[in-house]
N, CA and C atoms as a LAMMPS dump frame, in Angstrom:
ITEM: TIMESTEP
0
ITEM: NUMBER OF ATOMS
612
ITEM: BOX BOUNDS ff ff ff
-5.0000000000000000e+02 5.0000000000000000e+02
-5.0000000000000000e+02 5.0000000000000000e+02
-5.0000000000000000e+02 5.0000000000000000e+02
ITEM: ATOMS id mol type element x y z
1 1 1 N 261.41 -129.322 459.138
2 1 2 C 262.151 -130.09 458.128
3 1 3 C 263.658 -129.952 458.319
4 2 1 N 263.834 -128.863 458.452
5 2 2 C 265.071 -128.616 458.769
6 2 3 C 266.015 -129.112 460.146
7 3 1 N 265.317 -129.646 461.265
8 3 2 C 266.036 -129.928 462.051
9 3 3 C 265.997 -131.713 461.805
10 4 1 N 264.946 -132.308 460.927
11 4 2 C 264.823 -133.424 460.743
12 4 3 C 266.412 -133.638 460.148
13 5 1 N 266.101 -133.32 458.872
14 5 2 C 267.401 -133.328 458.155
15 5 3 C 268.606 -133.306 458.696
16 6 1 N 269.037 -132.53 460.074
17 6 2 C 270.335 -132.148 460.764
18 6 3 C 270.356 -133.424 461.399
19 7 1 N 269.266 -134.108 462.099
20 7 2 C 269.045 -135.106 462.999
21 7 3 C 269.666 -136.57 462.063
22 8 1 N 269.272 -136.337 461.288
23 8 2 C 269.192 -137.279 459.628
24 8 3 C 271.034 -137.715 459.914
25 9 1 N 271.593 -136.477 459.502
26 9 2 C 273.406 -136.499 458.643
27 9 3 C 273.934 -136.658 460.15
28 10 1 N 273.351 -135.838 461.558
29 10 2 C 274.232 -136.134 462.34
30 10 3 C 274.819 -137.278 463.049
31 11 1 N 276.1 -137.505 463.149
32 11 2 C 276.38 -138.827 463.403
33 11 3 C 277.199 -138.444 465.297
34 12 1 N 278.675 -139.09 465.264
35 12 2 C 279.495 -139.28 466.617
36 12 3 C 280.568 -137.744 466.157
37 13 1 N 280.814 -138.548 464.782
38 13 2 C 281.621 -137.213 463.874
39 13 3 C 281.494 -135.884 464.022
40 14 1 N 280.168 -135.6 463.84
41 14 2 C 279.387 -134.125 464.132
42 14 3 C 279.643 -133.412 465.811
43 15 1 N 279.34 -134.677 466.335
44 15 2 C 279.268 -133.651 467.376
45 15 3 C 280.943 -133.569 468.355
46 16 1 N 281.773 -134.481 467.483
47 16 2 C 283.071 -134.318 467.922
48 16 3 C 283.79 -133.187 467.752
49 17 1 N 283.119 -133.194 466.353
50 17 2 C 283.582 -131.91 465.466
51 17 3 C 283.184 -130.574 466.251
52 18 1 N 281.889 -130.356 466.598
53 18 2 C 281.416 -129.237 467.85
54 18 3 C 282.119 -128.973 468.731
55 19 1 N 282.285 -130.011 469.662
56 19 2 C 283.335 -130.162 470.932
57 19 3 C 284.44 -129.595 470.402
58 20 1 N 285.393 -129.883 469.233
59 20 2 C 286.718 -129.298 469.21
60 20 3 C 286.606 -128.127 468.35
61 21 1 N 285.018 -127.391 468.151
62 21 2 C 285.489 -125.863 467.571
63 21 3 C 285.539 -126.303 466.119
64 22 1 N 284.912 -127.282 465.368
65 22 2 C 285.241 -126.673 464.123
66 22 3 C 283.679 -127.176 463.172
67 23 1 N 283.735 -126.278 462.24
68 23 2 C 282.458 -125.891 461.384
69 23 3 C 282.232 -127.214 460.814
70 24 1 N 282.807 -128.352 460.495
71 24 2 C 282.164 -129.488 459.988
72 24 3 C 282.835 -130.765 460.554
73 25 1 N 282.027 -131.716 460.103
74 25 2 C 282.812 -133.259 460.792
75 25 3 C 283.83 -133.313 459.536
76 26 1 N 284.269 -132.518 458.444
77 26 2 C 284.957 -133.186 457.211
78 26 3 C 285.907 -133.059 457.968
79 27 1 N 286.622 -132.486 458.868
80 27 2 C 288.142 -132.014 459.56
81 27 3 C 288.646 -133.685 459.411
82 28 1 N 287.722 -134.679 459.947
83 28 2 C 288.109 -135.893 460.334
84 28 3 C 288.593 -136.804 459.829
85 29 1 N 288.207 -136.523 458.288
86 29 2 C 289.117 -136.734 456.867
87 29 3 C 290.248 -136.377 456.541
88 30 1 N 290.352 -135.435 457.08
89 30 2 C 292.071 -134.963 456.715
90 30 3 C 292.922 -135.28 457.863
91 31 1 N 292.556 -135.336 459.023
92 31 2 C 292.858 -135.481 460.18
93 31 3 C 293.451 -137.209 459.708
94 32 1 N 292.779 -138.436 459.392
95 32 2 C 292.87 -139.537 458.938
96 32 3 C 293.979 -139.565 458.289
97 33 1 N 293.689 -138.665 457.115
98 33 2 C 294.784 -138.502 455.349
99 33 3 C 296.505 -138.408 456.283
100 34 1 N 296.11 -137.233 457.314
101 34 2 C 297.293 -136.246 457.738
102 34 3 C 298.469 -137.447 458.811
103 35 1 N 297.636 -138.203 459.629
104 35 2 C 297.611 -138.684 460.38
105 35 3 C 298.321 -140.167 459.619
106 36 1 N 298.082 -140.237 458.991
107 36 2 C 298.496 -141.672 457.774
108 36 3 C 299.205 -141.679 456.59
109 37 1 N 299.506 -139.744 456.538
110 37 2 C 300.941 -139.995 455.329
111 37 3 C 301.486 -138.79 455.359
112 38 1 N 301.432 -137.745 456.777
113 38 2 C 301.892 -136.958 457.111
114 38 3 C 302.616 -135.903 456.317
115 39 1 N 301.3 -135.465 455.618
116 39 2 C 301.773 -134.896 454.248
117 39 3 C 302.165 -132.92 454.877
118 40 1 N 301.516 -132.22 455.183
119 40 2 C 301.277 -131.179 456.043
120 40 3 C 302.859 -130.969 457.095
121 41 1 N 303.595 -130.242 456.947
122 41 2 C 304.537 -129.55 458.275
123 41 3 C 304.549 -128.661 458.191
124 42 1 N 305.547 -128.597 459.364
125 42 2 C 305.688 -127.276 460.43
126 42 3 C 306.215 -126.129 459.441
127 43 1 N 305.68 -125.122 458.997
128 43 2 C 306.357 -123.934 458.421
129 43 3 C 305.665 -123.93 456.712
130 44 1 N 304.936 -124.962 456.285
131 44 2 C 304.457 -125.259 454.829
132 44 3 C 303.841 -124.191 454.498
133 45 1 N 303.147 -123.779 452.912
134 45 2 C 302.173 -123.385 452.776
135 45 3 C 301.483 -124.33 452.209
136 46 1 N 300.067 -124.071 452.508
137 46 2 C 299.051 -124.513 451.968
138 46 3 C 298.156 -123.892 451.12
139 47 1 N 297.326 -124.473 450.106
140 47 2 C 296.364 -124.428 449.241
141 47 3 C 295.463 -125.079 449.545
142 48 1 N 293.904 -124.61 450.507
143 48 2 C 292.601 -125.585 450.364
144 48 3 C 291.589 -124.539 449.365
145 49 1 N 291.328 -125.842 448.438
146 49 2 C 290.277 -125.192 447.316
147 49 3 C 289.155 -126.102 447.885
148 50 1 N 288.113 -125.278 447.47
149 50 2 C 286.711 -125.169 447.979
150 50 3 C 286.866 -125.086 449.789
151 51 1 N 287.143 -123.924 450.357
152 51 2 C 287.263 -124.149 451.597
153 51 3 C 286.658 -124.307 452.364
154 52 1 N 285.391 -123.626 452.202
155 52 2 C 284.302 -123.296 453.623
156 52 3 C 283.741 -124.524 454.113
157 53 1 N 283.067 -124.549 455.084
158 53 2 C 283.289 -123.804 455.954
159 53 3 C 284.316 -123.496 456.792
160 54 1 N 285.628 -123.861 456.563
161 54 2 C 286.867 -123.748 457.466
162 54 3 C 287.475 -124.401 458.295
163 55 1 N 286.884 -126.068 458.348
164 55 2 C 287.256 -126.692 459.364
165 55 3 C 288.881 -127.482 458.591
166 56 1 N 288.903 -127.771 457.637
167 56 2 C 290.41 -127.592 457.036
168 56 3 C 290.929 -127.051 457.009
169 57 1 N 290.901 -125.41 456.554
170 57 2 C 291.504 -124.687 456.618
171 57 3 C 292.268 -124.27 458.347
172 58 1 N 291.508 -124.804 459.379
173 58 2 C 291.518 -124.009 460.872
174 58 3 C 292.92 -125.628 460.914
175 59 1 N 292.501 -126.878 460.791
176 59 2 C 293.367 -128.147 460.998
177 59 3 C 294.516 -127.885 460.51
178 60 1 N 294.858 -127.35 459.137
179 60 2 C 296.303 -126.961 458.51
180 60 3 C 296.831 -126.134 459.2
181 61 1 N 295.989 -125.239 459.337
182 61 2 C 296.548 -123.708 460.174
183 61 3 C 297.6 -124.666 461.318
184 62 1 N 296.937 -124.921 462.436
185 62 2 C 297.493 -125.356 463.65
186 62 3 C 298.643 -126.348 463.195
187 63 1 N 298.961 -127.194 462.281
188 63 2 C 299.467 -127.961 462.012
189 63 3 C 301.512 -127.311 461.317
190 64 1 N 300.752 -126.235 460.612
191 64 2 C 301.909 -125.247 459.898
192 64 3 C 302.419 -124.506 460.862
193 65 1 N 301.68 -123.719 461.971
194 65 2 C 302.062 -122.896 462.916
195 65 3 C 302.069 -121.468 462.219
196 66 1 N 303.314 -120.695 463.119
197 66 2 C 303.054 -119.388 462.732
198 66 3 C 303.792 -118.962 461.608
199 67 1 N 305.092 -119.949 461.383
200 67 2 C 305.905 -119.555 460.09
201 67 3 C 305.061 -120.074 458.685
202 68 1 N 303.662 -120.621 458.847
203 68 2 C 303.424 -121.144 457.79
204 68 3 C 301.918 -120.616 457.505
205 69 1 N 302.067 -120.727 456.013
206 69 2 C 300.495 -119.773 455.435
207 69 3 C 299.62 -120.837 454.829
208 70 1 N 298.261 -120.546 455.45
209 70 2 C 297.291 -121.222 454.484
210 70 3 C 296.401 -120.051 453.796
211 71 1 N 295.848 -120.386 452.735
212 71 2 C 295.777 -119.9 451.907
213 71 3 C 294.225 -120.637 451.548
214 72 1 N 293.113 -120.186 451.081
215 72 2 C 291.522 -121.041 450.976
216 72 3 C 290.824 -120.028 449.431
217 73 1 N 290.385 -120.978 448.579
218 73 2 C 289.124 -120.23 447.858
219 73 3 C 287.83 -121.157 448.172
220 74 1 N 286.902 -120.208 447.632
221 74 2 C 285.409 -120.754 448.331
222 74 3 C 285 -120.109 447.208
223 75 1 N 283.144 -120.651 446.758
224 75 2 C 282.781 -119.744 445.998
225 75 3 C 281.739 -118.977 447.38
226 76 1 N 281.52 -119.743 448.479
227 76 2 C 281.22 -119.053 449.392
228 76 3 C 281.85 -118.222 450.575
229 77 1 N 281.969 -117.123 451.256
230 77 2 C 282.846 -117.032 451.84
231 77 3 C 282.723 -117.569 453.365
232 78 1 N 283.802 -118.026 454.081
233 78 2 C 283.988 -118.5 455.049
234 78 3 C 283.809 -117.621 456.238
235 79 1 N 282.631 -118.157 457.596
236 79 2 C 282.569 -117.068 458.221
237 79 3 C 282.965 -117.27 459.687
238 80 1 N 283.409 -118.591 459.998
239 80 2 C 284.206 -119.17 461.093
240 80 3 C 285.505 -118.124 461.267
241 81 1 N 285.694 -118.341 462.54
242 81 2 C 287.226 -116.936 462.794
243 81 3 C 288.44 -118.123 462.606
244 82 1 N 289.276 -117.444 461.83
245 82 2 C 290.686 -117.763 461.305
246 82 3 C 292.209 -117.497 462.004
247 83 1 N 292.255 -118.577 462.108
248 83 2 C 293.702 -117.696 462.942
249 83 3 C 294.732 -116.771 461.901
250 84 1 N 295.662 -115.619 462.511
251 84 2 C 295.857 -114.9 461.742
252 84 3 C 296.927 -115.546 460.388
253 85 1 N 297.434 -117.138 460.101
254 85 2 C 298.067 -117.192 458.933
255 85 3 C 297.634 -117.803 458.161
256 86 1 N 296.043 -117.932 457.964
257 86 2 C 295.095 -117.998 457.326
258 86 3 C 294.52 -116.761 456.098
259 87 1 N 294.234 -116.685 454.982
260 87 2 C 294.066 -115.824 454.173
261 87 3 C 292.856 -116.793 453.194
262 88 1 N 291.786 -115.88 453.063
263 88 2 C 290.887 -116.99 451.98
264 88 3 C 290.298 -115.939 451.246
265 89 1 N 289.446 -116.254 449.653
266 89 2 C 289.434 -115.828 448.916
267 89 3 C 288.048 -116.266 448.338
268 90 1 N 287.319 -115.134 448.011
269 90 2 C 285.796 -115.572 447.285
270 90 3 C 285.655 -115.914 445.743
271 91 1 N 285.728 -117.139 445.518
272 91 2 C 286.207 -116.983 444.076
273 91 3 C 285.83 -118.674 442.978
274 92 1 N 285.771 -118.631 442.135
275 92 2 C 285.347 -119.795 441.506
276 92 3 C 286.601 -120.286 441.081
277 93 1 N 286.669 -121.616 441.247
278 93 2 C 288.618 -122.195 440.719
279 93 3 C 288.25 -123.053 439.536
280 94 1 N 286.802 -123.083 438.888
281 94 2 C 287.013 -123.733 437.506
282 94 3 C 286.663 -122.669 436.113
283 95 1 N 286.559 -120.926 436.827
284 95 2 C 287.053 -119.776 436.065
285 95 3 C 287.811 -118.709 437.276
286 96 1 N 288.636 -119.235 437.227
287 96 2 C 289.62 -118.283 438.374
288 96 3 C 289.918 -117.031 437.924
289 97 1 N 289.731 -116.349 439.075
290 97 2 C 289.559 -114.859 438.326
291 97 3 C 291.576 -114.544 438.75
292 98 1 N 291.683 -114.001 437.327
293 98 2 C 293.349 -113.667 437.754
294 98 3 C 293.579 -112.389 438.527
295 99 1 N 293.168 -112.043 439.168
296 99 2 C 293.227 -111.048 440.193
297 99 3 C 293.434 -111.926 441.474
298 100 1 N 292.881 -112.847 441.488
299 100 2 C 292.804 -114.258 442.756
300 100 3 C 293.74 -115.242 442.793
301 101 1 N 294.259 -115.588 441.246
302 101 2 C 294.975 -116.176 440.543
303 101 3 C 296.334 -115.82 441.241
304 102 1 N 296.646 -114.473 440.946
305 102 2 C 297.679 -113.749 441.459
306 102 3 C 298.111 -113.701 442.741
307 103 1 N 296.829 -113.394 443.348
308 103 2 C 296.975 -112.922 444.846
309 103 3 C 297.767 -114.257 445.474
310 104 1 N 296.977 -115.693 445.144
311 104 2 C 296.921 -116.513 446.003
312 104 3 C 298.746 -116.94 445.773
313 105 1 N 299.107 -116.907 444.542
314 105 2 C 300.814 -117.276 443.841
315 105 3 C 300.842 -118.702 443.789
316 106 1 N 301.896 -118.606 444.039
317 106 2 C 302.841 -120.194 443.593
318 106 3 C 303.378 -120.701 444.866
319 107 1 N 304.151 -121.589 444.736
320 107 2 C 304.91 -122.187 445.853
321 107 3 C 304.68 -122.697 446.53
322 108 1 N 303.082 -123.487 446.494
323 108 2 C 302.646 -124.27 447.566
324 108 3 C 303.627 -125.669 448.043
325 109 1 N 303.355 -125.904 449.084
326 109 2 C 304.149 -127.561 449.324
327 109 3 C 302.749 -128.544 449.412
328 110 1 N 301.368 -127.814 449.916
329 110 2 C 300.454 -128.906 449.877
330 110 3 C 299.193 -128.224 449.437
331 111 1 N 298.524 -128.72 448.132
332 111 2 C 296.915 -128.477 447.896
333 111 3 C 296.06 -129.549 448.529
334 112 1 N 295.024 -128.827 448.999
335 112 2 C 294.124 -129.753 449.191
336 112 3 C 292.351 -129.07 448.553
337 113 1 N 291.878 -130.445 448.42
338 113 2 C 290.507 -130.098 447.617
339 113 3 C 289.297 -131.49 448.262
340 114 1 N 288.902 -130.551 449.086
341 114 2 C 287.29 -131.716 449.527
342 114 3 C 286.29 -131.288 448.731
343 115 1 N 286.472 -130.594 447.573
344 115 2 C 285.272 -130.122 446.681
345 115 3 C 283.99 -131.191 446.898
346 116 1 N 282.83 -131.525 446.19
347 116 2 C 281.892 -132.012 445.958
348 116 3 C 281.046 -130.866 445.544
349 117 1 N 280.655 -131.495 444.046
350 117 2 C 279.465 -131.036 443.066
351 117 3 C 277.901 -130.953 443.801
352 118 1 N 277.197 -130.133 443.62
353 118 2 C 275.737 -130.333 444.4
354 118 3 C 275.324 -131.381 443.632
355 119 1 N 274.752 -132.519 444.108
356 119 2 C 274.688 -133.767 443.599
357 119 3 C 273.193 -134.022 443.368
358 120 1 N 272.735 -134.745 442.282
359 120 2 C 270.913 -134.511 441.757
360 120 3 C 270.48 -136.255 442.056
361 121 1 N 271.741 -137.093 443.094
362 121 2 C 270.989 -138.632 442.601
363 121 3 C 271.21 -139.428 441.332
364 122 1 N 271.528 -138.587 440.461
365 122 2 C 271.798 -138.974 439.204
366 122 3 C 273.775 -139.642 438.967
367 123 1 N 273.674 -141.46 439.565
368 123 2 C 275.168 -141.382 439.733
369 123 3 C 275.837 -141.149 438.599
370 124 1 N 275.564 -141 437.352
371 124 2 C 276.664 -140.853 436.513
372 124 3 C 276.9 -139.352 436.413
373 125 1 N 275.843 -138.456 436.494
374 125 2 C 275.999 -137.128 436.48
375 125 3 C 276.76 -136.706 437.145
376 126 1 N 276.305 -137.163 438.696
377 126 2 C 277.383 -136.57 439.795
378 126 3 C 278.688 -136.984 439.886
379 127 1 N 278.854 -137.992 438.827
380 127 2 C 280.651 -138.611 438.988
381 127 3 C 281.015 -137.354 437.936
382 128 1 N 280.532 -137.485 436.997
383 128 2 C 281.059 -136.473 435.721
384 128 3 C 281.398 -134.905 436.116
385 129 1 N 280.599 -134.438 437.078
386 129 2 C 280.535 -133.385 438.01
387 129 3 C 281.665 -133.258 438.884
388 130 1 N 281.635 -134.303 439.775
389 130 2 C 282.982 -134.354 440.464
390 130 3 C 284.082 -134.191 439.434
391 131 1 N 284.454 -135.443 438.318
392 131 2 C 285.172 -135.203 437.652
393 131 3 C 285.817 -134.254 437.257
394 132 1 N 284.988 -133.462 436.557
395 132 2 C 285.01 -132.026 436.205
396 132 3 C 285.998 -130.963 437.371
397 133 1 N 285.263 -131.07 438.79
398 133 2 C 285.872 -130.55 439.697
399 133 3 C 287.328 -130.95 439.908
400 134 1 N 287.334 -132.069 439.933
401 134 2 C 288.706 -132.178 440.648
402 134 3 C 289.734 -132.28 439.671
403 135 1 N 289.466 -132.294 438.291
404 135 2 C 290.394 -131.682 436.965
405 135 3 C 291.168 -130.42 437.167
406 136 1 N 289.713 -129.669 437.546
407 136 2 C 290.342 -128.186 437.919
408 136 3 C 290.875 -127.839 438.835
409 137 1 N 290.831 -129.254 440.388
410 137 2 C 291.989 -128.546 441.129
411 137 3 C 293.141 -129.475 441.06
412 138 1 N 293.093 -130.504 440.238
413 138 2 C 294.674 -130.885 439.948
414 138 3 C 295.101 -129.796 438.788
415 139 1 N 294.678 -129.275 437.914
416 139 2 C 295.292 -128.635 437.133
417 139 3 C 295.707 -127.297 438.054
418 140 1 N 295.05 -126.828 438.937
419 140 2 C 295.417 -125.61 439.823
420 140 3 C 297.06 -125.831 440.772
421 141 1 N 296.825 -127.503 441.221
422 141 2 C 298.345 -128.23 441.82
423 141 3 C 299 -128.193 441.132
424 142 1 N 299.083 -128.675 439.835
425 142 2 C 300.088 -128.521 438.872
426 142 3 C 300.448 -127.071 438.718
427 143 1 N 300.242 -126.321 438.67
428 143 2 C 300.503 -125.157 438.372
429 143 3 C 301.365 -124.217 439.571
430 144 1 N 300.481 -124.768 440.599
431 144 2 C 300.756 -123.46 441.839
432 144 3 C 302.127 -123.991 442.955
433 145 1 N 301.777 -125.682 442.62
434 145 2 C 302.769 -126.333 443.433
435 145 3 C 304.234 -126.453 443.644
436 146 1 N 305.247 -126.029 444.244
437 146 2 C 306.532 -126.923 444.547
438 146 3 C 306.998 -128.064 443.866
439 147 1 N 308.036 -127.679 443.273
440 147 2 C 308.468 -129.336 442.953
441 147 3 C 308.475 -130.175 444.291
442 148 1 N 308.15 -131.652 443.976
443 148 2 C 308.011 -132.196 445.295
444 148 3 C 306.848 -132.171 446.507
445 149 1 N 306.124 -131.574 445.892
446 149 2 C 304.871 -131.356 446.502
447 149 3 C 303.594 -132.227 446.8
448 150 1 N 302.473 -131.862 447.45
449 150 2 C 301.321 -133.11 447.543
450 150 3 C 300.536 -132.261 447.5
451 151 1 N 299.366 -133.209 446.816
452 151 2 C 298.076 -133.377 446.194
453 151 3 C 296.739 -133.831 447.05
454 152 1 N 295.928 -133.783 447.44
455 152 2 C 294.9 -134.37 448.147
456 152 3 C 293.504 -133.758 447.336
457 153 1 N 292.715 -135.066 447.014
458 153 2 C 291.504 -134.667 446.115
459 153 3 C 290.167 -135.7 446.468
460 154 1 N 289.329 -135.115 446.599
461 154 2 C 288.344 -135.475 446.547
462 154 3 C 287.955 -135.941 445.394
463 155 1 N 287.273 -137.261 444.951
464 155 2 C 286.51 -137.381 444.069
465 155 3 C 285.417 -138.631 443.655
466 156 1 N 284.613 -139.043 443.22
467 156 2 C 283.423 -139.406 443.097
468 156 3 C 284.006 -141.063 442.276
469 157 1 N 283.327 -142.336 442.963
470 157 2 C 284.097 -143.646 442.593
471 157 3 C 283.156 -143.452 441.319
472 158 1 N 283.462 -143.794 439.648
473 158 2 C 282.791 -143.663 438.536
474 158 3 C 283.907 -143.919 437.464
475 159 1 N 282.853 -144.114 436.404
476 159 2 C 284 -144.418 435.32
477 159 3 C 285.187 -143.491 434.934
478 160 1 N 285.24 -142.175 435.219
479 160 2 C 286.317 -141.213 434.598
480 160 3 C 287.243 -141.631 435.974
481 161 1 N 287.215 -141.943 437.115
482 161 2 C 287.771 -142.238 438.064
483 161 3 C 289.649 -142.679 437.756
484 162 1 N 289.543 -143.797 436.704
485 162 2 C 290.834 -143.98 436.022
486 162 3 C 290.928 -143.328 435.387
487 163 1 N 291.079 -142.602 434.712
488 163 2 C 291.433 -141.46 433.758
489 163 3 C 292.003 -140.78 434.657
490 164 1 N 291.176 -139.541 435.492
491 164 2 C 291.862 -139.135 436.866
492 164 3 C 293.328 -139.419 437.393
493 165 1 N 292.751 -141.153 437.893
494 165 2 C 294.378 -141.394 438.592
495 165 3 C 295.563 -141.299 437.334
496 166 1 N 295.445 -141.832 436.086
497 166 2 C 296.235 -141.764 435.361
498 166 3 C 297.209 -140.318 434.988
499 167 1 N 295.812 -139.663 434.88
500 167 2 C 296 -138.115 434.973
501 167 3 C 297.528 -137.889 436.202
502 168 1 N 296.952 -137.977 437.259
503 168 2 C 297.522 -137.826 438.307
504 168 3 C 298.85 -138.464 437.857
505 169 1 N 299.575 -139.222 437.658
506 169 2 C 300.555 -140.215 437.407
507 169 3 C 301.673 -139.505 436.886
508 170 1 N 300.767 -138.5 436.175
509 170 2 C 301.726 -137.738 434.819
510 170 3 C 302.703 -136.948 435.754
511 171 1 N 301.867 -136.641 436.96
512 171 2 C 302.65 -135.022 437.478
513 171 3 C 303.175 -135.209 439.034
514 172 1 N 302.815 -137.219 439.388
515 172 2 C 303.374 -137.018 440.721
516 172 3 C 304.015 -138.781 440.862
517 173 1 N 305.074 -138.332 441.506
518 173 2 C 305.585 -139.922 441.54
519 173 3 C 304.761 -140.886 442.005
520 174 1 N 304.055 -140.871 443.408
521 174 2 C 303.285 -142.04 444.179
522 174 3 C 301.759 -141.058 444.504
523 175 1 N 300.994 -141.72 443.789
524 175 2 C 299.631 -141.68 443.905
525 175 3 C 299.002 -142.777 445.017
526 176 1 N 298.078 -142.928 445.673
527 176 2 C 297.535 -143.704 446.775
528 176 3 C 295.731 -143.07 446.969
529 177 1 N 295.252 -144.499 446.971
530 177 2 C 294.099 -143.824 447.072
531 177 3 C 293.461 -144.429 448.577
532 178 1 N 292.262 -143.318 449.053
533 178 2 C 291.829 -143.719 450.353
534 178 3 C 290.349 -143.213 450.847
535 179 1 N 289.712 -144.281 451.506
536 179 2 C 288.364 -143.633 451.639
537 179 3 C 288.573 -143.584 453.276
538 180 1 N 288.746 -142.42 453.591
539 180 2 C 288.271 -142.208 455.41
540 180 3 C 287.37 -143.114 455.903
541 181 1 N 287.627 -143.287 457.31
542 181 2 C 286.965 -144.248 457.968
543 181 3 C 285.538 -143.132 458.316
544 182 1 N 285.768 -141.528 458.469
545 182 2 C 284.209 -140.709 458.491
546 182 3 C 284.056 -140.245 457.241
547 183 1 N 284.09 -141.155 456.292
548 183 2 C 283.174 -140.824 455.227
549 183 3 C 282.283 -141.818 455.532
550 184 1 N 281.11 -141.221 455.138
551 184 2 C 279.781 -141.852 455.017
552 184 3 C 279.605 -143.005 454.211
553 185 1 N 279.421 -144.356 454.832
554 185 2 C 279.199 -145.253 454.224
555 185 3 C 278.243 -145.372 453.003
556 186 1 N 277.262 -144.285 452.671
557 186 2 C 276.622 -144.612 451.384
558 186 3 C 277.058 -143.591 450.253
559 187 1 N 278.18 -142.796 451
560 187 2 C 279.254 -141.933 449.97
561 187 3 C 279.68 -142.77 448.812
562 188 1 N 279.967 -142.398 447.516
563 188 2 C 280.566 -143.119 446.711
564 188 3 C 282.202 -141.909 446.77
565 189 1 N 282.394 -140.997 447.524
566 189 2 C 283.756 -140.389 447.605
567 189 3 C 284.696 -141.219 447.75
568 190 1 N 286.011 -140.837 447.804
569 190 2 C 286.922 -141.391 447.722
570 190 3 C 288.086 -139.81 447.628
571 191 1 N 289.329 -140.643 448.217
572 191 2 C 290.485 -139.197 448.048
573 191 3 C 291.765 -140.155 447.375
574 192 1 N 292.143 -139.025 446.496
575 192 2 C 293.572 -139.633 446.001
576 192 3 C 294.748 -138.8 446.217
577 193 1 N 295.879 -139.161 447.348
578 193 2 C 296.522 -138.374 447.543
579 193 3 C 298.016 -138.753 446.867
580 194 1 N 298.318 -137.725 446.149
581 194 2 C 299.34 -137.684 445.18
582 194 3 C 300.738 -136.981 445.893
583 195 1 N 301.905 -137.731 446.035
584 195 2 C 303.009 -136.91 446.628
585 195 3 C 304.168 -136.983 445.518
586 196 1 N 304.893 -135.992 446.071
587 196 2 C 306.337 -136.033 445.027
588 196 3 C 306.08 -135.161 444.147
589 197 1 N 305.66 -133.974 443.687
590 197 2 C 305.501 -133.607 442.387
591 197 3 C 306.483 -133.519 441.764
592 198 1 N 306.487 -133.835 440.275
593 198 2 C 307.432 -134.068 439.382
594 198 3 C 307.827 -132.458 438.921
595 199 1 N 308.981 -132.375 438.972
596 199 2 C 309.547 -131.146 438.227
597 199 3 C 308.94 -131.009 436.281
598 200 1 N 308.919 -129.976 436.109
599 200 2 C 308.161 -129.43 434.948
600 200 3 C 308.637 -130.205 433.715
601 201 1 N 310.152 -130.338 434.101
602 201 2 C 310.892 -131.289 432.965
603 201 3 C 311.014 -132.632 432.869
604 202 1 N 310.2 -133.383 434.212
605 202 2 C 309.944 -135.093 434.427
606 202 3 C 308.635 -134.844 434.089
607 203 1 N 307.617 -134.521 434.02
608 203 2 C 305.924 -134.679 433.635
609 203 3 C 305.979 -135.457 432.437
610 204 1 N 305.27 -136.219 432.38
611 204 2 C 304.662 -136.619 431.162
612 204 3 C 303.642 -137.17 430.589
């Protein structure tokens, strides 16, 4: 069953993703995002929430170099090897433990979040789910980010969907939304990448 299933999801993506060393085809999504609004430089830090298996986290890395830190929570931990300005963290980000809270700080220039809810089929559930998720890592951007900073989120096409972007509006000048060309055509995902963050005293 199990190799059916692998046979099933694997696509051109997958095994590109093999060839260049990294734990999933999602790299190819950000690679797209990165590649088309060149949000990520040389020396940044980064924030990827929900990290594992690491194939984002390994793409930022190379991208920041050595003056620059990425930074990952997972509720699983990541077991792919990291280059050394990589740092990740076992931890839940919709009850963040402030010991993690702490560790990880402030000052990011870029969050990113490919979260996805374990999904039951049920589309309104799983939008509400996503929802849910990606509340908690824009509220984590807002918080941890740089004035001037960017946003990248995963989330589920559904009715709270506007609410979301609106959400988003409050805390970043230019919002843009985008579905990767390797997302899966019967995905209802979608990413909204938010740049500019507004200083604490422009939000509204």
């Amino acid at each position: 069953m199990k190799n059916s299933k692998k046979n099933k999801w694997a696509d051109h993506y997958t095994q590109k993703a093999r060839e260049h060393g990294f734990p999933a085809r999602s790299v190819y999504k950000l690679d797209e995002i990165q590649n088309k609004y060149r949000l990520i430089k040389k020396g940044d830090k980064v924030l990827d929430l929900g990290c594992a298996p690491g194939s984002w986290l390994m793409y930022a890395a190379d991208i920041v170099g050595k003056r620059g830190q990425i930074k990952g929570i997972d509720l699983n931990p990541v077991s792919v090897k990291l280059p050394g300005n990589v740092t990740t963290y076992v931890g839940n980000i919709q009850d963040m433990n402030q010991e993690i809270a702490q560790s990880v700080g402030r000052g990011f220039n870029v969050v990113l979040s490919d979260m996805a809810p374990a999904t039951t089929g049920n589309k309104f559930s799983d939008s509400v789910k996503s929802f849910d998720l990606a509340r908690s890592a824009i509220n984590i951007a807002i918080e941890v980010l740089a004035a001037g900073g960017c946003f990248v989120c995963k989330i589920f096409q559904g009715e709270d969907f506007k609410e979301f972007s609106d959400y988003a509006g409050k805390f970043f000048y230019k919002n843009r939304i985008l579905k990767p060309k390797s997302s899966r055509k019967a995905s209802r995902e979608i990413f909204i990448i938010s740049s500019n963050k507004k200083g604490r005293d422009q939000s509204s």
